[in-house]
C-alpha positions as CSV (number, residue, x, y, z in Angstrom):
1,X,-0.5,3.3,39.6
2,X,-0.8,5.7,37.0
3,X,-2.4,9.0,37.0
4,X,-3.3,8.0,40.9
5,X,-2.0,10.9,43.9
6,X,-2.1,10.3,47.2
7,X,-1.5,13.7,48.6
8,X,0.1,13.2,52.4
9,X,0.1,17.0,52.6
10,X,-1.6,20.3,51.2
11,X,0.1,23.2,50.0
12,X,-2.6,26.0,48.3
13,X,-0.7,28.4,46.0
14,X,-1.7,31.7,47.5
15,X,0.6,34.0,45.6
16,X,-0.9,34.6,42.2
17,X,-3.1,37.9,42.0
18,X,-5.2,35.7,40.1
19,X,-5.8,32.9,42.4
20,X,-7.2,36.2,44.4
21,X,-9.4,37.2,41.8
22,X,-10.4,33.3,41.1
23,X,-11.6,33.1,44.9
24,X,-13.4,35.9,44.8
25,X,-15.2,34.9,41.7
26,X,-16.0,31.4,43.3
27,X,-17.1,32.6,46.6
28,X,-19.2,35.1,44.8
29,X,-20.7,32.4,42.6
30,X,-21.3,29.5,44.6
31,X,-20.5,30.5,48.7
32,X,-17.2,28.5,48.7
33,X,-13.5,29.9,50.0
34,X,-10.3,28.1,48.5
35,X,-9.7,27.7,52.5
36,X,-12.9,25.6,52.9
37,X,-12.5,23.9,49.5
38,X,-8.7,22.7,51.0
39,X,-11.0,20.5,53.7
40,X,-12.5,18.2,50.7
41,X,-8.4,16.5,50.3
42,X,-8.8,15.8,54.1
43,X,-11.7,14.2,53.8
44,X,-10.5,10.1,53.9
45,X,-12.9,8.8,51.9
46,X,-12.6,11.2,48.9
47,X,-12.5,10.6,45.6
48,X,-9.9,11.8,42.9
49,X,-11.0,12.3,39.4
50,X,-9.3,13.3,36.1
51,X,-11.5,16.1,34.7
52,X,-10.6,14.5,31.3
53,X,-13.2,17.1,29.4
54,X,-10.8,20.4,30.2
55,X,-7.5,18.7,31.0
56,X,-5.0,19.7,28.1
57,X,-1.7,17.4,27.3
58,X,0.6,20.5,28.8
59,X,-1.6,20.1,32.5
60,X,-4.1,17.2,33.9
61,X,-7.4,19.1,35.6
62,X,-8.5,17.0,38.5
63,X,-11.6,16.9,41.0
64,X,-11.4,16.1,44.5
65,X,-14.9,15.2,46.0
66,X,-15.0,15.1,49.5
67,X,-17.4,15.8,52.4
68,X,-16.7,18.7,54.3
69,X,-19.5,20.1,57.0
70,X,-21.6,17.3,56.0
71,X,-22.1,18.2,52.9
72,X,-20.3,16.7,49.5
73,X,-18.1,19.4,47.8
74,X,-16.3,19.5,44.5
75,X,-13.0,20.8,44.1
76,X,-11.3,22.0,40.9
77,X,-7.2,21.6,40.9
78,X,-4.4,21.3,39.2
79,X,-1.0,20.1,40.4
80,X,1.8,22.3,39.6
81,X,5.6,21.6,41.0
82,X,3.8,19.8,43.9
83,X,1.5,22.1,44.6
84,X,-2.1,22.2,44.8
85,X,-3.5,25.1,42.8
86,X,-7.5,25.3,43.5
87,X,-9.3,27.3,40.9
88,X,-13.0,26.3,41.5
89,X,-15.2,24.7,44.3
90,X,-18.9,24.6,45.2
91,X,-21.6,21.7,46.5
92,X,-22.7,20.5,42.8
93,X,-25.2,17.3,42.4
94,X,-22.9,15.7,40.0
95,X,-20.1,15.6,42.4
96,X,-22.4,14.4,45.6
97,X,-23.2,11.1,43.3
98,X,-19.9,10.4,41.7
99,X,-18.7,10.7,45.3
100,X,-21.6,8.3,46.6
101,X,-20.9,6.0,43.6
102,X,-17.1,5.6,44.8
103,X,-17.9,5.3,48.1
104,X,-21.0,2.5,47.8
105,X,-23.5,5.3,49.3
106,X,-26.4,4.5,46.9
């Protein structure tokens, strides 16, 4: 199916000084690592979305909703050369009920 992953393992670019700099910022502004945000794609009833508002035609933005510590937690990602690059998490409203919605919680 097009524009559908199925990720059967997770690689988190670690390298970049930026993605550093990016956690930092996250965890500073809503309490989440890019370690605990990498538990949402375990999660096997998550949901992956097409963040069609920022994606560009040079690179698809995605979501990943998915529950980790009992709580529902949006992921920010892009895919580059098969590998998961995170660059924002946190436990946002939208994401809880998009996830619900998918997932007949409501």
């Amino acid at each position: 199916m097009p524009g559908t992953y199925i990720f059967t393992s997770l690689f988190l670019a670690t390298s970049p000084a930026s993605t550093v700099a990016e956690e930092g910022v996250n965890y500073k502004k809503h309490g989440v690592r890019f370690e605990t945000a990498q538990k949402a794609f375990l999660d096997s009833h998550r949901v992956i979305a097409v963040d069609t508002k920022h994606s560009t035609r040079g690179e698809r933005r995605m979501f990943c909703y998915g529950k980790v510590d009992d709580r529902i937690l949006t992921v920010r990602f892009v895919v580059r050369h098969g590998t998961i690059r995170i660059f924002g998490a946190g436990f946002w409203r939208e994401g809880r009920r998009k996830y619900e919605e998918a997932n007949d919680l409501r």
